[in-house]
N, C-alpha and C positions, 0 to 999 in steps of 0.2 A: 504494500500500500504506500506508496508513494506521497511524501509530504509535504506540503507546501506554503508559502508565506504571501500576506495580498495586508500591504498597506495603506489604508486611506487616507484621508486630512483628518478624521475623528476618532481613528484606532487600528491597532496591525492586528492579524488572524491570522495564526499558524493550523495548519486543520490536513487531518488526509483526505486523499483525492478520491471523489464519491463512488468512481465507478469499481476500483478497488475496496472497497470496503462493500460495498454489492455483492461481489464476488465471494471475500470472506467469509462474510455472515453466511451466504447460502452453502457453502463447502462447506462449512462447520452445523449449520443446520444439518443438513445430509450425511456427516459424518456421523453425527449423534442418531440419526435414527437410523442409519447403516450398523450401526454399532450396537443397538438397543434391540432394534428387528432379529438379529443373528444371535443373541442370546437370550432372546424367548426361543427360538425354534431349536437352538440346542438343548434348552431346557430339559427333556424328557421324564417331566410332571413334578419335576425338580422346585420349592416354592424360589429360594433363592434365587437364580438366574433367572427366573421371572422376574420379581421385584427387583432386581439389578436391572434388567434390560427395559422392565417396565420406565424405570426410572428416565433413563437416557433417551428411549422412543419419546414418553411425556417432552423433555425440556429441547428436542428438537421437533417437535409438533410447537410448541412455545414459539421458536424462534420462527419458524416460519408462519404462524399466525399474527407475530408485533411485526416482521418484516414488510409489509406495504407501507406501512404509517412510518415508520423506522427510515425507509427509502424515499417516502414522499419528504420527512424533513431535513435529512441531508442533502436531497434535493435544490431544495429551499433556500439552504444554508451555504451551498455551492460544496460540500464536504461532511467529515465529520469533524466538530470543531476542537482540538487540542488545549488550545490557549488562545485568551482575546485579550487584549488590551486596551484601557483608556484613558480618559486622565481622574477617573475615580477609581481602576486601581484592575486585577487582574483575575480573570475567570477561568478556572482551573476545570477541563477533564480530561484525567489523565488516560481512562479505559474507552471504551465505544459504549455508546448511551448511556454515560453517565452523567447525571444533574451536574449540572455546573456548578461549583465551590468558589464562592465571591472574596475576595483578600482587598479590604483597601490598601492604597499604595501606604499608607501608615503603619500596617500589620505587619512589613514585609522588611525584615533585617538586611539581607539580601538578595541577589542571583547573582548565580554562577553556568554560565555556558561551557560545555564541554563537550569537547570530538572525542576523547573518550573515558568511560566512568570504571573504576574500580573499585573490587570491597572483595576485604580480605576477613573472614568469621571463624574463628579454630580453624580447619580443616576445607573450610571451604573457601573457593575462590570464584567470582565473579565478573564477568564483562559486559557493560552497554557501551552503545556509541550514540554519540550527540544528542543530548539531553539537556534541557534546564533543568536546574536544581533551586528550586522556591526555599531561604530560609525563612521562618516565619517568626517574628520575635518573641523572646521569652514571656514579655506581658500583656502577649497579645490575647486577648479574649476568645480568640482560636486553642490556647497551648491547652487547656484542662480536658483533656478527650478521654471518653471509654473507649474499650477495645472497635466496639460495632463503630462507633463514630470515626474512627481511624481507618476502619477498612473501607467503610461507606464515601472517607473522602481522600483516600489513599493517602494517608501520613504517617509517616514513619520517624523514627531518631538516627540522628546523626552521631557518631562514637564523642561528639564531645555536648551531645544533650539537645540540641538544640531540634524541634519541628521541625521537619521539610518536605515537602512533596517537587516530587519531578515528572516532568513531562518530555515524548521525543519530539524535539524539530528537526526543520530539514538540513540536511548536511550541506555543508559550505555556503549556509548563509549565516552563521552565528555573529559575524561583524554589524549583517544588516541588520539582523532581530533586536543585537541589542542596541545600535543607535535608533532606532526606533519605540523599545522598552525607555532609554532615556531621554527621549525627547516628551513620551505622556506619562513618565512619572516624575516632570518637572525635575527630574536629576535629583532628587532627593533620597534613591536609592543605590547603593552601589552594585552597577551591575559590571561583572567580570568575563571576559574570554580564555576558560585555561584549556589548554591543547592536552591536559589531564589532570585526576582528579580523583585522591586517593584515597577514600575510609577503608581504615584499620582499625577494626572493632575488637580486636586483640590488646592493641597498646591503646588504643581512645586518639591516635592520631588522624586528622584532617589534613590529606597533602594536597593545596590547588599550586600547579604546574603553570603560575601566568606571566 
């Protein structure tokens, strides 16, 4: 799904490209009830793989039943929308059809643009590419979240405490995104370009590479 950035006079919008994400949803529809169908009929009066495949046929009937209305407003929308900006501050979805999660430009410690993200956890290691990374301030009326509220608006800890949620933009425009980020948050936020960008959740270090 290919991603992309579209600037106005009154805000930037970074969003993937509709007909790609078309595509997605229905492969993953289809996947789920390809997946779900094939184990009911293995079943052989078995309750379990009933109720396993039951399960999976259910939430790809789901998907293809929200799919017209789903596609009528990415439509709409010209995409499916990532991140919007303005000069009241920045609207976060990081998944596909997710509610939009509002940050005034007051809420927001900083961003950090990165070509590519690392996090190192015990034993595990991890790679994305080209991502913002939303900090969100410690007394911001955002930080108090329960578990459900966290996942509901993808926010996570940073190894040195701090709220952030991240979203992917599109690669090799991270220069333009962010003079654009600083131009409708009046530059009252620090926004960075680092070409890496390291959590180590082992030692609680933060490495930005700018």
């Amino acid at each position: 799904m290919r991603i992309k950035i579209v600037e106005k006079s009154n805000g930037v919008v970074v969003y993937r490209e509709k007909y790609g994400v078309m595509v997605v949803v229905l492969l993953l529809a289809m996947a789920f009830l390809g997946f779900g169908i094939t184990f009911i009929k293995l079943a052989e009066f078995s309750w379990f793989p009933v109720v396993f495949g039951g399960f999976f046929t259910a939430v790809g009937l789901y998907l293809i039943c929200r799919a017209p209305g789903y596609f009528l407003q990415i439509k709409k929308q010209g995409g499916a929308i990532l991140l919007s900006a303005d000069k009241k501050g920045l609207n976060l979805s990081p998944i596909l059809n997710m509610e939009p999660v509002h940050y005034a430009w007051a809420e927001i410690e900083r961003i950090v643009l990165t070509e590519k993200f690392r996090t190192k956890e015990n034993r595990k290691r991890s790679f994305s590419w080209n991502l913002a990374i939303i900090y969100i301030k410690r007394d911001s009326s955002q930080r108090i979240l329960g578990l459900l509220e966290r996942s509901r608006m993808r926010v996570w800890k940073s190894p040195q405490g701090f709220d952030i949620c991240s979203v992917d933009v599109p690669p090799r425009k991270l220069d333009a995104l962010q003079q654009a980020l600083l131009r409708f948050s009046g530059r009252g936020v620090e926004i960075s370009v680092c070409p890496l960008v390291l959590f180590d959740y082992i030692s609680g270090e933060e490495r930005l590479e700018c």
